[in-house]
mmCIF file of the N, C-alpha and C atoms, coordinates in Angstrom:
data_MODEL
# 
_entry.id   MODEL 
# 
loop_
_atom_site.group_PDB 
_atom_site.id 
_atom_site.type_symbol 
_atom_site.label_atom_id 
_atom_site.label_alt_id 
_atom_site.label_comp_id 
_atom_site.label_asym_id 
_atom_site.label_entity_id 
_atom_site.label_seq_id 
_atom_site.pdbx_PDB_ins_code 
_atom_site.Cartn_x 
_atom_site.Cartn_y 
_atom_site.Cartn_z 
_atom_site.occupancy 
_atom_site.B_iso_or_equiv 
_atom_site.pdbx_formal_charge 
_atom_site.auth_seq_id 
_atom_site.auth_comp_id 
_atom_site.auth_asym_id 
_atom_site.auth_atom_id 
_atom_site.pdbx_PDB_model_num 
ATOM 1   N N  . UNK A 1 1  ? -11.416 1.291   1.665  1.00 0.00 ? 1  UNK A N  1 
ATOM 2   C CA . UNK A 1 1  ? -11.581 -0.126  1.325  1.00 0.00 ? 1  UNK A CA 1 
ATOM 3   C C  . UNK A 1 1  ? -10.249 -0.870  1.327  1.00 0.00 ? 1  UNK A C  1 
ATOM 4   N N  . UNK A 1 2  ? -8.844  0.367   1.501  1.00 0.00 ? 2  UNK A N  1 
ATOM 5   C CA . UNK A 1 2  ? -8.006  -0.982  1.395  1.00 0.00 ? 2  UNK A CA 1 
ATOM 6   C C  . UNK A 1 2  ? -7.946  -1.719  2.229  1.00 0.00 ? 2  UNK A C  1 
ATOM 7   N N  . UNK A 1 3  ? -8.308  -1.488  3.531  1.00 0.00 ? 3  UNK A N  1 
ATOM 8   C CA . UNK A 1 3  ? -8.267  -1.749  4.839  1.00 0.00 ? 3  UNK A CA 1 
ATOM 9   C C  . UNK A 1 3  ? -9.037  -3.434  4.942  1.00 0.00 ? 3  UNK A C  1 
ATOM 10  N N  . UNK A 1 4  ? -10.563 -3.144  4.232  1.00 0.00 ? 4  UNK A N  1 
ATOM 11  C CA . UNK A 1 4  ? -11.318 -4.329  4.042  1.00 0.00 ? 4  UNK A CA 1 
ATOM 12  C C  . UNK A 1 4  ? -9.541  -5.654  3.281  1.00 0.00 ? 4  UNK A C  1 
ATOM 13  N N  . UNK A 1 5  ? -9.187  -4.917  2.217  1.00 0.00 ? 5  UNK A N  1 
ATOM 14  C CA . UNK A 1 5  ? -8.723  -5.639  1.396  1.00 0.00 ? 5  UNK A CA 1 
ATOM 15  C C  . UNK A 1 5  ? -7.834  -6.747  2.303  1.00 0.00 ? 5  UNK A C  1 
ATOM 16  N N  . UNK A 1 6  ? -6.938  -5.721  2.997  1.00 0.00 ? 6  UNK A N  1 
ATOM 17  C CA . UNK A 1 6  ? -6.222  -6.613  3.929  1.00 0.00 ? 6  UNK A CA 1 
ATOM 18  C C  . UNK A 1 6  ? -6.211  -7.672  4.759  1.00 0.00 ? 6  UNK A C  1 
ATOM 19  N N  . UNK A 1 7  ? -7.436  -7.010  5.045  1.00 0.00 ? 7  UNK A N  1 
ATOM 20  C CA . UNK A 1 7  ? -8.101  -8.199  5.753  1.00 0.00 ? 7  UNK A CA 1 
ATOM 21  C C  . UNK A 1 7  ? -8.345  -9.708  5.024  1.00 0.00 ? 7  UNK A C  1 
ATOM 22  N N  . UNK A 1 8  ? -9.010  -9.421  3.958  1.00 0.00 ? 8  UNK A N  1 
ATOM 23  C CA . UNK A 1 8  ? -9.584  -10.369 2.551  1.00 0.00 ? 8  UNK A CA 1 
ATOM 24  C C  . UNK A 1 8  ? -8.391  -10.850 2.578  1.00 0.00 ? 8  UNK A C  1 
ATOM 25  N N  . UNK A 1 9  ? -7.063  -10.476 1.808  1.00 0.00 ? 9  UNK A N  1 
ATOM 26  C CA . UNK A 1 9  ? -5.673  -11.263 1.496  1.00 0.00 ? 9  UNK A CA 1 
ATOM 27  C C  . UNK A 1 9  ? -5.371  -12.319 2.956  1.00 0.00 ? 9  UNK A C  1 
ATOM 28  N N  . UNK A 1 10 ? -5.223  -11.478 4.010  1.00 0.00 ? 10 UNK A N  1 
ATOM 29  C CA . UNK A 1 10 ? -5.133  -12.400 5.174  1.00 0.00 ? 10 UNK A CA 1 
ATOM 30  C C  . UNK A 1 10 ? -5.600  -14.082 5.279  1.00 0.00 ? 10 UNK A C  1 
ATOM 31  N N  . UNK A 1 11 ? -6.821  -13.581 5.042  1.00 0.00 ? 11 UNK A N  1 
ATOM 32  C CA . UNK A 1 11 ? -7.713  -14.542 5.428  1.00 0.00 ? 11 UNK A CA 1 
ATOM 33  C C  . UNK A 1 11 ? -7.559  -15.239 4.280  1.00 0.00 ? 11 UNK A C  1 
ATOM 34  N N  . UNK A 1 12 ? -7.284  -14.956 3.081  1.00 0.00 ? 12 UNK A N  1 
ATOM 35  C CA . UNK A 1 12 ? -7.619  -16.028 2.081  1.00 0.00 ? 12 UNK A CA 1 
ATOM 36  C C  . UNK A 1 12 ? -6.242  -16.685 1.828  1.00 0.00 ? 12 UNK A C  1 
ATOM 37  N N  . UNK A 1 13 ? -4.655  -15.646 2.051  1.00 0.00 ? 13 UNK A N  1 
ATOM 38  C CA . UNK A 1 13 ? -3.525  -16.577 2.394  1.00 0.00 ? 13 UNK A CA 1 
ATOM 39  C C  . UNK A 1 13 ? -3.841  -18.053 3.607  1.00 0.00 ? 13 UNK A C  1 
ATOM 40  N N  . UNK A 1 14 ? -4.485  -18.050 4.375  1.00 0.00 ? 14 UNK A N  1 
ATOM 41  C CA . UNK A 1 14 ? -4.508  -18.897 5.714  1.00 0.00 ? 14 UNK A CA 1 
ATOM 42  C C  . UNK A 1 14 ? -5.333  -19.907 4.893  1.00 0.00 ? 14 UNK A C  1 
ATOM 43  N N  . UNK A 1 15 ? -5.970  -20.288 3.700  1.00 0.00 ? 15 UNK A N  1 
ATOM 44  C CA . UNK A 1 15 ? -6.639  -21.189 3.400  1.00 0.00 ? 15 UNK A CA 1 
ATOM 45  C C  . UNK A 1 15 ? -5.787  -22.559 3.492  1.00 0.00 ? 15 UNK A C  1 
ATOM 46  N N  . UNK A 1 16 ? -4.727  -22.279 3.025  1.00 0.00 ? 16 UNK A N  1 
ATOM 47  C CA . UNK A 1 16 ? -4.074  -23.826 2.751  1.00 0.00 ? 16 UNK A CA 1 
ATOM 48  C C  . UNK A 1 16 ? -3.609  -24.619 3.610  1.00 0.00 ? 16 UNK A C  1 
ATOM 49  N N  . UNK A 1 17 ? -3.456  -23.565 4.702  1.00 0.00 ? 17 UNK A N  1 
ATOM 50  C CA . UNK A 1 17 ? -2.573  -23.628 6.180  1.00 0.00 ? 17 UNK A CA 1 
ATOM 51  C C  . UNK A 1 17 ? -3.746  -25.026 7.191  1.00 0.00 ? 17 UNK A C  1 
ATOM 52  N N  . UNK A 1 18 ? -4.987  -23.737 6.890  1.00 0.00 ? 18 UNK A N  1 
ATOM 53  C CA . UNK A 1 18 ? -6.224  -24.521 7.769  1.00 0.00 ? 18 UNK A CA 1 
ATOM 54  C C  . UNK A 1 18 ? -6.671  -25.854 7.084  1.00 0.00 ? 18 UNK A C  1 
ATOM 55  N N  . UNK A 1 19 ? -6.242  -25.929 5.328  1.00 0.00 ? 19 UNK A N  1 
ATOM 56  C CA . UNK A 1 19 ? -6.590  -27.574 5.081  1.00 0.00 ? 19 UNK A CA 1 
ATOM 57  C C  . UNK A 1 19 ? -5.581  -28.376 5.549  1.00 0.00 ? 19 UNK A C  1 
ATOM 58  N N  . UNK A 1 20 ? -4.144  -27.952 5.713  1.00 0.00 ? 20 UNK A N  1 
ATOM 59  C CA . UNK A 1 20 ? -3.463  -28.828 5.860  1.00 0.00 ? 20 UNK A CA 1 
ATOM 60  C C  . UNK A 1 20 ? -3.451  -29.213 7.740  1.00 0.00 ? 20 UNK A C  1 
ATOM 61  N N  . UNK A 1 21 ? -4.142  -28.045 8.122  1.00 0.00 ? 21 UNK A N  1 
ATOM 62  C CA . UNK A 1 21 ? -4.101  -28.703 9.683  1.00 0.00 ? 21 UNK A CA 1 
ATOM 63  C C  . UNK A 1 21 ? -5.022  -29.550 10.237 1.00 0.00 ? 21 UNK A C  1 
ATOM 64  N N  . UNK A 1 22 ? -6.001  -29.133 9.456  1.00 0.00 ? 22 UNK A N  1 
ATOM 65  C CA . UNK A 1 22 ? -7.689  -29.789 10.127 1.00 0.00 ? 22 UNK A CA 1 
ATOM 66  C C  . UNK A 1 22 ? -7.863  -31.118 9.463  1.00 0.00 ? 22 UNK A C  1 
ATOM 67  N N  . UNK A 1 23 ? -7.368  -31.278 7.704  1.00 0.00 ? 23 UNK A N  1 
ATOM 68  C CA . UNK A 1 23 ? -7.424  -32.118 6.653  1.00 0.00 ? 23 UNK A CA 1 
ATOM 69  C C  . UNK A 1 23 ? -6.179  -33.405 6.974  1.00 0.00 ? 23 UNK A C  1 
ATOM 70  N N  . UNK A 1 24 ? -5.303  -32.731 7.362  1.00 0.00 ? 24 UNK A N  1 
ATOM 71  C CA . UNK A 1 24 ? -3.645  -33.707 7.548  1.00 0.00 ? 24 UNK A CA 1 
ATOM 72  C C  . UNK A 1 24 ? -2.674  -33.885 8.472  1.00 0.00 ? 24 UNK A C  1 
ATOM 73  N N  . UNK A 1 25 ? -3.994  -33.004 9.788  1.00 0.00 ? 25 UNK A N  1 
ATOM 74  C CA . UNK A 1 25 ? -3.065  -33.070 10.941 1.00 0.00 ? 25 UNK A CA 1 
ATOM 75  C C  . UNK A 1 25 ? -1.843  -32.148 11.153 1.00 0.00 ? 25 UNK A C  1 
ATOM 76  N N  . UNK A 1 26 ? -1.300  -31.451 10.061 1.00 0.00 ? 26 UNK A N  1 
ATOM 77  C CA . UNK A 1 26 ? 0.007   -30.582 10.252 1.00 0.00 ? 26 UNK A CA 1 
ATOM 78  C C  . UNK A 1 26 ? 0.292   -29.695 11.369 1.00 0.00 ? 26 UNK A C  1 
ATOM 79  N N  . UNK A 1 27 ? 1.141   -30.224 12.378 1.00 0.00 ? 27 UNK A N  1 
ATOM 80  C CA . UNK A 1 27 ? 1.058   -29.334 13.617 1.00 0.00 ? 27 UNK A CA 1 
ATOM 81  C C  . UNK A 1 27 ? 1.427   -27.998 13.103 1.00 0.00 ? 27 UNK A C  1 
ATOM 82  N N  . UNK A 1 28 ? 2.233   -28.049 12.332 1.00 0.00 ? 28 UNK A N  1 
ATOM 83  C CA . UNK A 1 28 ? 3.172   -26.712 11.851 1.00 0.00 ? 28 UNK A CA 1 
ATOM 84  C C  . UNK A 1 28 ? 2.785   -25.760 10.917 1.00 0.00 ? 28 UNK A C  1 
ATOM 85  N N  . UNK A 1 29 ? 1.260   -26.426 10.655 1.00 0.00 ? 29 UNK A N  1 
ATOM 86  C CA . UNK A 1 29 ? 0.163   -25.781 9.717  1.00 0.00 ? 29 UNK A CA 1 
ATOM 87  C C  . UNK A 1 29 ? -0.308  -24.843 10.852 1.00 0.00 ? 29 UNK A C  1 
ATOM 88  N N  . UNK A 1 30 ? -1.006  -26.209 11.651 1.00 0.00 ? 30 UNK A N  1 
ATOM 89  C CA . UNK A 1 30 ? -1.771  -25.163 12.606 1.00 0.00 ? 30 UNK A CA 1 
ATOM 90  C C  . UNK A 1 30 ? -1.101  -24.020 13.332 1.00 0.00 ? 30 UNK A C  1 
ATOM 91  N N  . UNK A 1 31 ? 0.287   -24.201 14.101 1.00 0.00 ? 31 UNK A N  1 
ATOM 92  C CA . UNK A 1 31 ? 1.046   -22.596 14.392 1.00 0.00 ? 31 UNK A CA 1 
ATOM 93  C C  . UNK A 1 31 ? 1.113   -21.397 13.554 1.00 0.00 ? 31 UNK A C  1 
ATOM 94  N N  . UNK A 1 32 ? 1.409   -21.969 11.965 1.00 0.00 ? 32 UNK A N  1 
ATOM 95  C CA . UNK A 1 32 ? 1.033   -20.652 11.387 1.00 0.00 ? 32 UNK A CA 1 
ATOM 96  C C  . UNK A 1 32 ? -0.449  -19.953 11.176 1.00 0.00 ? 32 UNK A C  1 
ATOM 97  N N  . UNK A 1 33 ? -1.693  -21.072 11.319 1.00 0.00 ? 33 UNK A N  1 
ATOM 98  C CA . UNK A 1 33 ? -2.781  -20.603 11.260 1.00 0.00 ? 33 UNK A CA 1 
ATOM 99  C C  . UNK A 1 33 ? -3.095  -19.903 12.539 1.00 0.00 ? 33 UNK A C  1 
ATOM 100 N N  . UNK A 1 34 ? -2.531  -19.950 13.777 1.00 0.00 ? 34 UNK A N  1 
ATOM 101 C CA . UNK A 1 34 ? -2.571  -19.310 14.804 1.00 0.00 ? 34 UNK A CA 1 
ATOM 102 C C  . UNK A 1 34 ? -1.751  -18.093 14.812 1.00 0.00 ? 34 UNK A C  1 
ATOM 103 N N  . UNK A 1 35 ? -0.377  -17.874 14.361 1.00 0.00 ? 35 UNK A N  1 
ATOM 104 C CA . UNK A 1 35 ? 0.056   -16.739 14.673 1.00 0.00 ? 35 UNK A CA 1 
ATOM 105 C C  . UNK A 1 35 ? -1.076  -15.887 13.501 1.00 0.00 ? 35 UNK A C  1 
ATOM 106 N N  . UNK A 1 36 ? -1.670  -16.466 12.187 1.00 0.00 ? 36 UNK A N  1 
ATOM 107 C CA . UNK A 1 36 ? -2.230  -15.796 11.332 1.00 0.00 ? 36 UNK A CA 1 
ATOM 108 C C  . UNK A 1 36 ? -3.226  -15.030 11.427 1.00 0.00 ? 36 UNK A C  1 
ATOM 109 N N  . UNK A 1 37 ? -3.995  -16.232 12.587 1.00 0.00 ? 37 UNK A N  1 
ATOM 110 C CA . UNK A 1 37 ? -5.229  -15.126 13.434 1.00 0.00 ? 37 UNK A CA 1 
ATOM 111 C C  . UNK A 1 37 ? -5.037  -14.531 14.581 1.00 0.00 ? 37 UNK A C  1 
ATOM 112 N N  . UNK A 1 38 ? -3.831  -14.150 15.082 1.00 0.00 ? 38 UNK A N  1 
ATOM 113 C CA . UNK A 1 38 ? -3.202  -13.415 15.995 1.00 0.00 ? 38 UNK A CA 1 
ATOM 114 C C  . UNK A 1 38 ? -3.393  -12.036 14.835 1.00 0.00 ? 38 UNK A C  1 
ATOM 115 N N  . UNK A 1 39 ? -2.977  -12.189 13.694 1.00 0.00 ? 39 UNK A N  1 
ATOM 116 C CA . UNK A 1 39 ? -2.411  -11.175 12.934 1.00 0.00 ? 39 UNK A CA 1 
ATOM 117 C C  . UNK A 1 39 ? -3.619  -10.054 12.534 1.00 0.00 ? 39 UNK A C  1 
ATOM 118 N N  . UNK A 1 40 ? -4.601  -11.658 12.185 1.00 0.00 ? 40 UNK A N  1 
ATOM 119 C CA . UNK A 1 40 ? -6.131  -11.140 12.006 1.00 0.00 ? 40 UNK A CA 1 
ATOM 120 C C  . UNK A 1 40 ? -6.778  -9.706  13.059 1.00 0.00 ? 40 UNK A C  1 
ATOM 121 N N  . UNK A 1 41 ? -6.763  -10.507 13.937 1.00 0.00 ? 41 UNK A N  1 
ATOM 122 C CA . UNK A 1 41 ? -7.317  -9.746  15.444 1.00 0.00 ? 41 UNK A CA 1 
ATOM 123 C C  . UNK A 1 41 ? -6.577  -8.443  15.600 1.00 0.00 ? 41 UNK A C  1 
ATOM 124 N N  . UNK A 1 42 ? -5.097  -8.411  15.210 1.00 0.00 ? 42 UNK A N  1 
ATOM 125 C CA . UNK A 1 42 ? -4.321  -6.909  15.411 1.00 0.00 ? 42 UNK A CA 1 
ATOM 126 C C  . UNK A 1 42 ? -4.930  -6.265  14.407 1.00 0.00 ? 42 UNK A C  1 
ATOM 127 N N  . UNK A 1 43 ? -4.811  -7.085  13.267 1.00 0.00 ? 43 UNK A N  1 
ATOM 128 C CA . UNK A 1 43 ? -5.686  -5.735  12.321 1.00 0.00 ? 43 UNK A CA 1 
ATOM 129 C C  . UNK A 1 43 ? -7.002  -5.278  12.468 1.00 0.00 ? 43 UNK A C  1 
ATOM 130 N N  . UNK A 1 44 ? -7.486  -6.190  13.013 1.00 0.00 ? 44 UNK A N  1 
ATOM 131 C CA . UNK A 1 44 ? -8.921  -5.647  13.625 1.00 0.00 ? 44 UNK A CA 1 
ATOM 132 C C  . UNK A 1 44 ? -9.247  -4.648  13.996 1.00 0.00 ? 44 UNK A C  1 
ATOM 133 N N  . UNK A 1 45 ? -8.454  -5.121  15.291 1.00 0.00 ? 45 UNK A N  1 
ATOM 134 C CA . UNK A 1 45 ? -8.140  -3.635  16.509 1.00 0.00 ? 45 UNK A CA 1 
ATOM 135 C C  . UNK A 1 45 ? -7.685  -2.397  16.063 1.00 0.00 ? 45 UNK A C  1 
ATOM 136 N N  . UNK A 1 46 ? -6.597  -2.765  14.949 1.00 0.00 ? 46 UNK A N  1 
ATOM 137 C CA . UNK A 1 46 ? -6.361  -1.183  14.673 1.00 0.00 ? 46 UNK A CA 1 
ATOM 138 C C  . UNK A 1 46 ? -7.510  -0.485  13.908 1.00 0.00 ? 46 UNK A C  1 
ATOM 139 N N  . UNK A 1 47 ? -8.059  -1.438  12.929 1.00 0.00 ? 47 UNK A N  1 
ATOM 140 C CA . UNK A 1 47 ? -9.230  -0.902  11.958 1.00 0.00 ? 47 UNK A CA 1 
ATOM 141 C C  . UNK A 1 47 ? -9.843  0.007   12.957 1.00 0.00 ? 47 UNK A C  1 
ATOM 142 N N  . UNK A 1 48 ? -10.701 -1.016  14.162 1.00 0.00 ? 48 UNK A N  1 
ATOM 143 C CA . UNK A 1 48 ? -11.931 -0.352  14.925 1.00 0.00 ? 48 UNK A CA 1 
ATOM 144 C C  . UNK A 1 48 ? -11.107 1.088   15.169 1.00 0.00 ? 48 UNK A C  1 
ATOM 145 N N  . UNK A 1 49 ? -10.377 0.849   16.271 1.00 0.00 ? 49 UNK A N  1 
ATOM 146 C CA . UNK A 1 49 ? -9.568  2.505   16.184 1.00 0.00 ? 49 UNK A CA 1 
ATOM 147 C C  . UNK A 1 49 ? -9.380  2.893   15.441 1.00 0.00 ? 49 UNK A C  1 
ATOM 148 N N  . UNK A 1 50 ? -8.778  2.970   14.011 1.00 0.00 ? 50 UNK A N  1 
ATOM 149 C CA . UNK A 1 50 ? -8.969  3.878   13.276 1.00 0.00 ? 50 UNK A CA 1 
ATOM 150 C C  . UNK A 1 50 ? -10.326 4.577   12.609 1.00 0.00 ? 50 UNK A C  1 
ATOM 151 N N  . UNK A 1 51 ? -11.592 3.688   13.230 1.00 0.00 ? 51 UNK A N  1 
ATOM 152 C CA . UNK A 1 51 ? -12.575 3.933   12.675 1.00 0.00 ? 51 UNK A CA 1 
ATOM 153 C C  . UNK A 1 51 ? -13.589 4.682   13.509 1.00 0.00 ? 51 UNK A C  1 
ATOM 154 N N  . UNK A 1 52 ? -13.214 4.407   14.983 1.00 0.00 ? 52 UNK A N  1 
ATOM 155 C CA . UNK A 1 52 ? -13.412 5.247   15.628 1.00 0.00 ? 52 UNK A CA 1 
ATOM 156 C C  . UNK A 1 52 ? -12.912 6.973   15.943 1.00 0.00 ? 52 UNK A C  1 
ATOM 157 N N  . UNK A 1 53 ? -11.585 6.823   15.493 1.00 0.00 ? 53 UNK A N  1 
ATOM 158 C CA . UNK A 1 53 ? -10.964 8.096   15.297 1.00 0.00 ? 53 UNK A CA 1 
ATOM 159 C C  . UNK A 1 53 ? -11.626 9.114   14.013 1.00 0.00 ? 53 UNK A C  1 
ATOM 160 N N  . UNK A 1 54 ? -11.942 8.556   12.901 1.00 0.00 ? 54 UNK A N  1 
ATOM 161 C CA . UNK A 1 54 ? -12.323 9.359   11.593 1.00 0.00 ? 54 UNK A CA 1 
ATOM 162 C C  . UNK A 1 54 ? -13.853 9.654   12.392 1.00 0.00 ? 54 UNK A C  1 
ATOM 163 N N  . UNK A 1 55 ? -14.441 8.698   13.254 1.00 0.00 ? 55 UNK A N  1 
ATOM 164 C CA . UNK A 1 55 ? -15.629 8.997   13.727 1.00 0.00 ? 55 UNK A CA 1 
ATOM 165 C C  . UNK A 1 55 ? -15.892 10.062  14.661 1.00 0.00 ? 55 UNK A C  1 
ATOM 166 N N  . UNK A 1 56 ? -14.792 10.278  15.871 1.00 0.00 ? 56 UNK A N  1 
ATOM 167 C CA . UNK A 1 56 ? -15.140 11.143  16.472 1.00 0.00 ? 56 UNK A CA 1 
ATOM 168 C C  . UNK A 1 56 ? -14.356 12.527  15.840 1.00 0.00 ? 56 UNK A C  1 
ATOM 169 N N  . UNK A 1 57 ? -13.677 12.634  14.915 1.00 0.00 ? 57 UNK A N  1 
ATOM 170 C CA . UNK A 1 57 ? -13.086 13.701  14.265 1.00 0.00 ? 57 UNK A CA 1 
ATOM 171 C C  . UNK A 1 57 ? -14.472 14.178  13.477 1.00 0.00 ? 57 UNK A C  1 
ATOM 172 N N  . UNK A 1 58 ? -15.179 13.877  13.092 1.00 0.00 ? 58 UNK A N  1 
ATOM 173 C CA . UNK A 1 58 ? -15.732 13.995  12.247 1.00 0.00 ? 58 UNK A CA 1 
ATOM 174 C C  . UNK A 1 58 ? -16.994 14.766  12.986 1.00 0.00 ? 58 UNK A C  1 
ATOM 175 N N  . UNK A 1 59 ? -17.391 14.353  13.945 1.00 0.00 ? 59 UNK A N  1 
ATOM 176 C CA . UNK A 1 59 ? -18.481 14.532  15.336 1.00 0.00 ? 59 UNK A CA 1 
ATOM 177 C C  . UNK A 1 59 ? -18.587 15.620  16.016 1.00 0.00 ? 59 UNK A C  1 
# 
């Protein structure tokens, strides 16, 4: 589950980022909300692989 967790912190750091870009226009909001879901998506990827790995170890 820490794995979930990381994810959770991610996403819930990027809250203020996405009001201030969508809410106030902040260009410099929105770059960090982009590299943030850049960051999102890597952790993704590693999750699935790692989740695929405990899977076929396990198989």
């Amino acid at each position: 589950m820490n794995r979930f967790n990381e994810i959770k912190e991610l996403v819930l750091s990027l809250e203020a980022d996405f009001e201030k870009f969508y809410d106030k226009k902040n260009q410099a909001a929105g770059t960090r909300v982009r590299k943030g879901m850049q960051d999102i998506k890597n952790l993704a990827q590693d999750i699935r692989k790692e989740v695929q790995d405990i899977k076929n170890a396990e198989g």
